[in-house]
Structures are given as structure tokens and as C-alpha cells.
N, C-alpha and C positions, 0 to 999 in steps of 0.2 A: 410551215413556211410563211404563210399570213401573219401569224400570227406574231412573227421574228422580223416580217416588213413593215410591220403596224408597229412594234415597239422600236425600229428602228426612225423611224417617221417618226415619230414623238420625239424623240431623244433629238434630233435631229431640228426639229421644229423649237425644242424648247433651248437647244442651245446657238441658235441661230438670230440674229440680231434684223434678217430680211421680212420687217412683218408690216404690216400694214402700215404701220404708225410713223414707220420710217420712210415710207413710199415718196417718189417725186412726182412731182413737184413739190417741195414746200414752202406752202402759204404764209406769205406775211405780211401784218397789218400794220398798219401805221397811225397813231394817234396823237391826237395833235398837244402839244403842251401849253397849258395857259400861260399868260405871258406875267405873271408873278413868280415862275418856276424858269423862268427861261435859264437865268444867270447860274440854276443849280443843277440844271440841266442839261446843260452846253453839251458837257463831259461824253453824257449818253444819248446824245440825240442827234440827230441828221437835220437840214435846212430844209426847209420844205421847197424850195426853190436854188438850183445850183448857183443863181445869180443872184442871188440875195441871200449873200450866206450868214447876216447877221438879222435876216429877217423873220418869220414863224417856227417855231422846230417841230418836228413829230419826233416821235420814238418809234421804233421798229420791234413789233410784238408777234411771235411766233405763234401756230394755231393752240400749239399746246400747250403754251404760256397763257392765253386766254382762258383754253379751258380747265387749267387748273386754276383761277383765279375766280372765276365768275362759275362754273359746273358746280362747285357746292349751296350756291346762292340759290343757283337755278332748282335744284334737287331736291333742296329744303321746302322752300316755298312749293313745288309740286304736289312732294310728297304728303306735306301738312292741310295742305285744300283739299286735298282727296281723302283724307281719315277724317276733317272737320267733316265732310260730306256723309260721310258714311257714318259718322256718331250723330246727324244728325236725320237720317233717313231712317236709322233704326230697322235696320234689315235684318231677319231673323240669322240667317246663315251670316253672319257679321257678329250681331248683339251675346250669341250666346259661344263669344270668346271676350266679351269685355270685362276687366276687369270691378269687379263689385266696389265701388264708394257710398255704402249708404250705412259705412258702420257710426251710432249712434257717436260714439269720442272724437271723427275725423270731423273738423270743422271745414266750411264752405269756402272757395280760394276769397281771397283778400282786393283782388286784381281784374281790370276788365279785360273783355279779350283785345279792345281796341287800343289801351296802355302795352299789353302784350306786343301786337302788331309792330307797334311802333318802338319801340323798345329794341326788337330783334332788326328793324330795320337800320335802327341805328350800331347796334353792332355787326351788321353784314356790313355797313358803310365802311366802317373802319378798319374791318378786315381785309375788305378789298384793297383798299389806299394800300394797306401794310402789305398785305402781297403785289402788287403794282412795284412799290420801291423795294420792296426786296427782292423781285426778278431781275430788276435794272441792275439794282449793286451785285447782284450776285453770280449773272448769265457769264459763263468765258468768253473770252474772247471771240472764237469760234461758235458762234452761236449757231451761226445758216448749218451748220458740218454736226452739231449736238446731235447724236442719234441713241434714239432709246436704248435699255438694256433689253437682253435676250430673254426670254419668259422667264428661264429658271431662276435669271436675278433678281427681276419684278417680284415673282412669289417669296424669295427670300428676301429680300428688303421690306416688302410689304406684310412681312411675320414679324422682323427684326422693330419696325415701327410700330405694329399694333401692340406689342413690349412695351415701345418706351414711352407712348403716348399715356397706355394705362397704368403706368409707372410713376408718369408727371403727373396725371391726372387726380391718379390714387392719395397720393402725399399734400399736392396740393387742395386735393378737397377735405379730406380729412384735415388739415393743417383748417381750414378755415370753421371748422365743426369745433372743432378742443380748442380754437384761441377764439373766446366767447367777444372780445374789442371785433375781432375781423368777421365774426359771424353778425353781428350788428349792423357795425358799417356796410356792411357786401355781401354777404352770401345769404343774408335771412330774407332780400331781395328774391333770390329766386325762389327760396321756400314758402313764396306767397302762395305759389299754387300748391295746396293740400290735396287737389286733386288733377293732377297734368292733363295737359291733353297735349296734343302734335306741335300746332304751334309754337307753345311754354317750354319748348324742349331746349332755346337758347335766350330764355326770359334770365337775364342775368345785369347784376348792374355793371354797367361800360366798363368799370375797372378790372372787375373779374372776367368778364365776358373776352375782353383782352389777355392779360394773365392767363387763364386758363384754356378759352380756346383759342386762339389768335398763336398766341404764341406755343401753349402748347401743342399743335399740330404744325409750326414751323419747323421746330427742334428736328424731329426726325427727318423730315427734308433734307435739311444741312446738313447734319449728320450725315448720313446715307447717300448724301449725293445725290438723289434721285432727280432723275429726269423729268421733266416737264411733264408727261404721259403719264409718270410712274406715280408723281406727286397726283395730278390731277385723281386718279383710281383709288389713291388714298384718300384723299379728304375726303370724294366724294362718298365713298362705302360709311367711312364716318360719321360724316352726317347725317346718312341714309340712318345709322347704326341707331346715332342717338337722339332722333328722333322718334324713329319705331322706339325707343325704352320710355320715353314720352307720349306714348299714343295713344294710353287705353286701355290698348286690343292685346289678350297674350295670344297670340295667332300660334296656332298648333304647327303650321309647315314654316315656320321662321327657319334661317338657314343659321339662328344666334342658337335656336335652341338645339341643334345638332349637335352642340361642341358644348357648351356649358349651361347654366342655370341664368346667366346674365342679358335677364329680359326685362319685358315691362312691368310686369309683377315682381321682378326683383327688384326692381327698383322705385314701384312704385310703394312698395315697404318701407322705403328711406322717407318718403317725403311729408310723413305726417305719423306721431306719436312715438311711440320710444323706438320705434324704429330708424329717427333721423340718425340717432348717434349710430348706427351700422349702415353695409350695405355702400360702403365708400367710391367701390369699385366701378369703374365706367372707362371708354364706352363698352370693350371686347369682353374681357375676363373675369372670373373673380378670385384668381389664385391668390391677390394679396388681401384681401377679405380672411380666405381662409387660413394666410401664416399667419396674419398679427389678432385674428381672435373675433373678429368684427363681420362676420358673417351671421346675417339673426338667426335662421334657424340653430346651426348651429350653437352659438352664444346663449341661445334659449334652452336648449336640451341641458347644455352643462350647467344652468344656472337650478334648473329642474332636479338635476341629480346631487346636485348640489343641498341643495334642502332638503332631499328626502335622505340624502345620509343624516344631514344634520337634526333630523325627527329621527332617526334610527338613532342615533349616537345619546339623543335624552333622553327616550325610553328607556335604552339601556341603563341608562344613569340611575332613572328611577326606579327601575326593578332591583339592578344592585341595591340600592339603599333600603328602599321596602324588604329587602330579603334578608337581611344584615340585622335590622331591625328585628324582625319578630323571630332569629334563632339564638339572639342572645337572654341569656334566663332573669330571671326578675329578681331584681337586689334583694338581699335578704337584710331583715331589720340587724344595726348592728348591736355588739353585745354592750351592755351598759356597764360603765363603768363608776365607781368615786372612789375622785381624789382627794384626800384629805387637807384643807385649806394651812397654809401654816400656822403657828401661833402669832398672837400682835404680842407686841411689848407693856399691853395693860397689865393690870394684876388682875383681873378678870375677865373672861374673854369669851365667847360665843364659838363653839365649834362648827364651822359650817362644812357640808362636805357637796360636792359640785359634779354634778350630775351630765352624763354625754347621754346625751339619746335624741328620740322625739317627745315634741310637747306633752303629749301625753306621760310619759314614762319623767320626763322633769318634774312633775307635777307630783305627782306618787312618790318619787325618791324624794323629796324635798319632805314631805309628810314626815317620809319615816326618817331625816336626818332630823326634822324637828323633835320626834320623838326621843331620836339617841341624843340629842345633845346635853351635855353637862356640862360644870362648872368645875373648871381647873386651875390651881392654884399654880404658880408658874413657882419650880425647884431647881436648885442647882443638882449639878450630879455629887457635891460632894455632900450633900444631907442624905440622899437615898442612904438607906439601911442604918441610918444613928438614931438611938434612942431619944422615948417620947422624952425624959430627964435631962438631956444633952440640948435638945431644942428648948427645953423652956430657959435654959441658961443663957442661951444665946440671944435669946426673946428679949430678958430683961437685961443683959449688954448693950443691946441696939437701943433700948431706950434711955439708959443713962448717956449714952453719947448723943442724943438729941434734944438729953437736957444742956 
């Protein structure tokens, strides 16, 4: 019976929209607009005075509109003071999860940490601004009445997002690794650091830093409709996320390493030797690592197996041929022949007779054709068999006609 109360409670709780976040009163701040923004402003802002309605404007910013705007800013910067702190205090129950950089090929980062600093601060600025104008243009109408979703949609939106974040992310990081112009201009920037630490975790040049996070953590917002509340709990975890893959530290009770392999040692793989071209996957997942082939370990082992067939496949090669070889029998000398040369058209003439073999055996045979050879008087077929009387007749015919 508890135990049918307790999951009724739950069920109950998570589909129920009365939580805390929703609670009244709600808070709203107002900021004042500089007076260069006034004219583009009008649209979305209140007079700061009823009587002077063409005089100062604010804007009317809800609590959770702030803290989705400014909560990742704040999170970052916390969370990265407190691992600088701790990578530098060198605490044994701390050090001995850090991850090892003193292998001889990784080179030393390129970059100080105070280029760093400043760097990130300048893309928190502009993140800000961008969240700023896209609450304005984007808040309904009914902004004071916006009331969060109900837990069970919070968790399913905020699954449905960490998809499509590591979706844009994925493509677009890998996109900037394989088109070597864009990894130059932009992204070889952040691979200054060969060795991260916390704060380096949105060391990026402005334009990617935009691009990819700016906007990449807008998308699903829009998308999803998310609430002020729902957005804030997402960027913030976010952040939190990738920063901790930036830290160092592969922390054994991380709540990344419950669910997958996509930690600070997975991606501290990327950031220096032939590991940059894998490893694409950030901040949540590595499912698309491992459809398109670019997961290292993996991509290692198949490269491994790879070559040791291909050593299996020429040994084979050379044993067949070595085997091949010594079962065939050894040529036998062949038999010698001659041929007898034809006759020339002289009246005397050299019988040569021509010999097939090896040198040696040419050598010998030629001896003994020298020996056979004789001199032959070239006959027609019609003298064979007439008489010695009959030739001397003809003898002295032929010479009266060349008298």
C-alpha cells in the first residue's frame, strides 16, 4: 500500500506543472536600456516613468530569464576556480585521478592562462548580449502567465536537447578538423592547449566560440520551446559538462561516467597527436564517434587487426611460393639436336651442321661436324645414275658453247 502511495506521488509530482519554479509571486526585474538602443527598443520595453513616456526605457526580465542567461556564466567561472585550485594544491586524494600529460610527443600548450581568461571572457560577453536579444524577441506575449513544464517534460526535452546539441556539435566540430582553411583560421585556436585544464574548456576563437556554442546551445531552446527554467538547467549542466571534459581530473564518481565513456580522458585524446582527427563527440555522448568510425580506441584496434591480417596474408604468400618452388623437379638437359644447314648456290660449299644445346655440348658438336664436313659438288637430279661416258660428253658440249 506504501509502496502504490509512493508511486502514485511520483506520477503525480512529475506530471504536475505546481512546483516550485512556478510559485508566486513572480519576480521581475527591470533593466534599464542605453539610450543608443532606445529607438530599437521601444517595441519591447516600458518607460521608466508613466509621464515621460518618451523618456528612459527598461525592459522587464523575468527571474528565469536571468538565470538562464547569466547561471552558465556564473558556473563556468566557479566551477573552473575551484579545479585551477585544486590542480594547484596538488592533493593526494585529488592528483591520483589526474589525468597523465608528460608523454614525451605531447607538446607544452602554446597559450597563457591570462590570453585564456580573457579570451573566455570575451565570448561569455557575447553570449550574454545574444541571450539578452533573443529573450526579448522571442518571450510571448504572455510572458508574467509563462509557467514551466511539468518534470516529465523537463526530462524529456532536456534528453531530446542533449541529442541535438551533440548532433550540432559533432558535425560541426568534425566539419572544422577535415576542412584544413577552417581548422587554421578557427579551431587550431582552441587546440593551443595540448594540455586543458578548466578554464581552456571555452578557449575558442569568437567566431567559433559563437558558431558552436552560442548558437549551438540556442537551437535546441527554440526548438523545444523550453521554458526559461527548462533552458536555464540545460545550459547550465552543459557547461558544468564541458568543462569537467576540460579539467584534468578523470573523477571516478562523475555522474558522465555512469552513462558513457565521454569524459575528460576521452577527450583529452583529441587534443594532442593523432588523436585530434577522433574523438569528435562532445559535450554528452559518443554515439556518433562510434557510427561514423572515429572513436580511437576503437579506430585503433581495427587498424591493428588490420595489419596483422595483412602480415598473415604475405606470409602466406611466401610460403605458397617457397613450397611451389622446391616441389617442382629440376629440368633435364635437353636432347641435342642437328640440323643440317641448306646448301648455297656456290659450286663448293662448306657443310655446316648447327647444334641446339648448352655451350658446352655446341662446342663438341661443332668439333665433330668439322670433322664430318666434305666437299660436294652441286648435281642435278637428271645426271644421277648416267654414265661416267655420258658426262664426259656433255663436259666437252658445254665447253664448245663457251667457245
Amino acid at each position: 500500500m506504501n509502496v502504490s502511495s509512493s508511486a502514485n506521488a511520483i506520477v503525480d509530482w512529475l506530471l504536475s506543472d505546481q512546483h516550485w519554479f512556478n510559485a508566486e509571486p513572480r519576480t521581475v526585474h527591470l533593466l534599464s536600456v542605453p539610450s543608443w538602443l532606445t529607438e530599437y527598443a521601444r517595441p519591447y520595453a516600458t518607460p521608466t516613468s508613466k509621464d515621460n513616456v518618451s523618456g528612459p526605457l527598461k525592459i522587464e526580465f523575468l527571474t528565469a530569464e536571468l538565470w538562464m542567461i547569466f547561471a552558465p556564466v556564473f558556473f563556468y567561472w566557479t566551477y573552473s576556480t575551484w579545479l585551477y585550485f585544486l590542480s594547484h594544491m596538488k592533493w593526494t586524494l585529488f592528483e591520483v585521478h589526474r589525468i597523465p600529460t608528460n608523454q614525451p610527443a605531447r607538446k607544452p600548450n602554446k597559450v597563457t592562462i591570462t590570453k585564456v581568461m580573457y579570451t573566455v571572457a570575451l565570448q561569455h560577453l557575447v553570449q550574454s548580449m545574444t541571450a539578452l536579444l533573443l529573450v526579448v524577441l522571442t518571450r510571448p506575449e504572455n510572458v508574467a502567465e509563462w509557467r514551466m513544464e511539468n518534470p516529465l517534460v523537463v526530462i524529456v526535452k532536456l534528453f531530446i536537447a542533449s541529442l541535438c546539441i551533440d548532433t550540432y556539435q559533432y558535425w560541426m566540430h568534425r566539419w572544422m578538423h577535415v576542412n584544413r582553411a577552417l581548422y587554421r583560421a578557427f579551431h587550431s585556436v582552441h587546440h593551443e592547449l595540448t594540455v586543458p585544464f578548466a578554464y581552456g574548456a571555452l578557449y575558442n576563437h569568437p567566431f567559433e566560440g559563437f558558431l558552436m556554442d552560442t548558437v549551438g546551445g540556442a537551437i535546441p531552446s527554440l526548438l523545444l520551446n523550453m521554458h526559461p527554467w527548462t533552458s536555464a538547467i540545460f545550459y547550465s549542466v552543459a557547461t558544468l559538462k564541458t568543462v569537467d571534459d576540460h579539467c584534468g581530473y578523470a573523477w571516478a564518481w562523475s555522474p558522465a561516467a555512469l552513462f558513457n565513456a565521454n569524459g575528460a580522458a576521452y577527450h583529452d585524446i583529441h587534443h594532442w597527436g593523432k588523436g585530434r582527427m577522433y574523438n569528435f563527440s562532445q559535450p554528452f555522448y559518443t554515439f556518433w564517434d562510434h557510427l561514423m568510425g572515429t572513436e580511437y580506441d576503437s579506430a585503433m584496434a581495427r587498424k591493428k587487426l588490420l595489419r596483422e591480417q595483412q602480415d598473415t596474408d604475405d606470409k602466406s604468400t611466401d610460403s605458397d611460393s617457397s613450397s611451389s618452388t622446391s616441389t617442382v623437379p629440376p629440368s633435364l638437359p635437353q636432347k641435342q639436336t642437328v640440323e643440317p644447314i641448306p646448301a648455297a648456290a656456290s659450286p663448293k660449299r662448306t657443310v655446316h651442321k648447327r647444334v641446339i644445346g648448352g655451350a658446352a655440348s655446341r662446342s663438341a658438336a661443332s668439333l665433330r661436324v668439322r670433322k664430318e664436313s666434305v666437299l660436294e659438288t652441286p648435281s642435278n637430279s637428271s645426271d644421277e645414275g648416267s654414265s661416267p661416258s655420258s658426262r664426259s660428253s656433255k663436259r666437252l658440249s658445254d665447253k664448245n658453247k663457251l667457245k
